[in-house]
One Martini backbone bead per residue (centre of mass of N, CA, C, O) as a GRO file, in nm:
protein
   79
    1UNK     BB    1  -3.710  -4.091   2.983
    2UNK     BB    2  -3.370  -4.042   3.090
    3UNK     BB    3  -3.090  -4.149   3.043
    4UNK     BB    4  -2.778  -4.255   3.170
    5UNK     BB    5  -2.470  -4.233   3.194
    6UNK     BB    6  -2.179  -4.328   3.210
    7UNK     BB    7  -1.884  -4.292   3.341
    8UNK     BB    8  -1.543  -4.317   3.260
    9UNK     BB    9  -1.340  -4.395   3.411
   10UNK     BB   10  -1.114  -4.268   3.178
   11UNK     BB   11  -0.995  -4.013   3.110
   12UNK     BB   12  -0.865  -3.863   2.869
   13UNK     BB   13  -0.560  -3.659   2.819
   14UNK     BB   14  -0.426  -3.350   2.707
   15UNK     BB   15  -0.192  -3.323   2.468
   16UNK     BB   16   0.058  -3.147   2.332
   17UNK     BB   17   0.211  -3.124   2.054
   18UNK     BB   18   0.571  -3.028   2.022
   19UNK     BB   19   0.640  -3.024   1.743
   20UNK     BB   20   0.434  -2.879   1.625
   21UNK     BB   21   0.487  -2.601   1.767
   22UNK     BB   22   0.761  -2.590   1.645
   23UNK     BB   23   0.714  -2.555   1.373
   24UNK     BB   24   0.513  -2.296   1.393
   25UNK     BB   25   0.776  -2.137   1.495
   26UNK     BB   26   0.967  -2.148   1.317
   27UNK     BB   27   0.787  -2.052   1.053
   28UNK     BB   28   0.792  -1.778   1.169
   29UNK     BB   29   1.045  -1.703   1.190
   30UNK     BB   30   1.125  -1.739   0.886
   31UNK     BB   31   0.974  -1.563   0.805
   32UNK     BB   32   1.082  -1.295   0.927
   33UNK     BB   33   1.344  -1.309   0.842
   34UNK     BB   34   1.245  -1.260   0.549
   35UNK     BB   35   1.149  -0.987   0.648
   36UNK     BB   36   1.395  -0.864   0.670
   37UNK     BB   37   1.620  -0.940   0.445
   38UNK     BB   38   1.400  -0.738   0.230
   39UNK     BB   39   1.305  -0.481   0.432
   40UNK     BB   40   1.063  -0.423   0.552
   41UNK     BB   41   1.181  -0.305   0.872
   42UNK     BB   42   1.399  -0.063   0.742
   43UNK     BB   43   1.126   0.128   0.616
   44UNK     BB   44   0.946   0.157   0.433
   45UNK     BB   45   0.715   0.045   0.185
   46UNK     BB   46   0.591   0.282   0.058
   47UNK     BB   47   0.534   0.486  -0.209
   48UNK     BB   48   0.465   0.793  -0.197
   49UNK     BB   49   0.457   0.900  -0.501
   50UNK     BB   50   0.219   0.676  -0.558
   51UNK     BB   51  -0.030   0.746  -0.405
   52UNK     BB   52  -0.195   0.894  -0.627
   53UNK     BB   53  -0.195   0.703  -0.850
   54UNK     BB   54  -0.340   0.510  -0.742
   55UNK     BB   55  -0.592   0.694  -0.637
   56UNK     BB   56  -0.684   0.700  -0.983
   57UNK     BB   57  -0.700   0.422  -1.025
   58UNK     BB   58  -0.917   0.348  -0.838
   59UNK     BB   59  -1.124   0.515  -0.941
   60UNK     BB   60  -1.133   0.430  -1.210
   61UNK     BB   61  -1.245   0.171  -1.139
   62UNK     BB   62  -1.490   0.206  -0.963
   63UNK     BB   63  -1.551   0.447  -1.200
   64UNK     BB   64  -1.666   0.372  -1.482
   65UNK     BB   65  -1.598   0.498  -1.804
   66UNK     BB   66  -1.777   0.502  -2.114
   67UNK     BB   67  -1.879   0.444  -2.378
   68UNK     BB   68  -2.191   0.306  -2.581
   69UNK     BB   69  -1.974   0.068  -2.690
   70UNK     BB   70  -1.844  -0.083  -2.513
   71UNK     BB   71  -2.017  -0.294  -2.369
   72UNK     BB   72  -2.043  -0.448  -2.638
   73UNK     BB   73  -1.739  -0.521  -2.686
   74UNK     BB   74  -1.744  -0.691  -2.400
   75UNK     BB   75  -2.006  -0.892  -2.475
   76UNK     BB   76  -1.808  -0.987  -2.700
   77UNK     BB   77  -1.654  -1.266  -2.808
   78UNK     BB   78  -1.350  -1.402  -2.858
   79UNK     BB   79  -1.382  -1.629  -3.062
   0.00000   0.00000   0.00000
């Protein structure tokens, strides 16, 4: 046999607290503003010519080469 419960009275009603909203539009407007100050939306981001030396970097960090030698010396202890 299955309980019924009885329905509240009243149902509490929700209801969105606006200043935690004004907190969080403020807090976003902020951003966006330091992030216009310091140049963000107003030309590049990204400088072209590292764009290379950069993805030499990443192949290189993916795939190490090393010595048969190196490995050891990784891990030998530092102290």
């Amino acid at each position: 046999m299955t309980a019924v419960l009885a329905s509240p009275a009243a149902v509490p009603r929700l209801r969105r607290d606006r200043r935690r909203w004004a907190w969080g539009v403020g807090g976003a407007a902020l951003l966006v503003w330091s992030l216009a100050g310091a140049g963000l939306f107003s030309g590049p981001v990204v400088n072209p010519a590292g764009l290379r030396q950069f993805g030499r970097f990443a192949s290189a960090a993916l795939s190490p080469r090393g010595t048969p030698g190196s490995s050891r010396c990784s891990r030998r202890r530092p102290w």
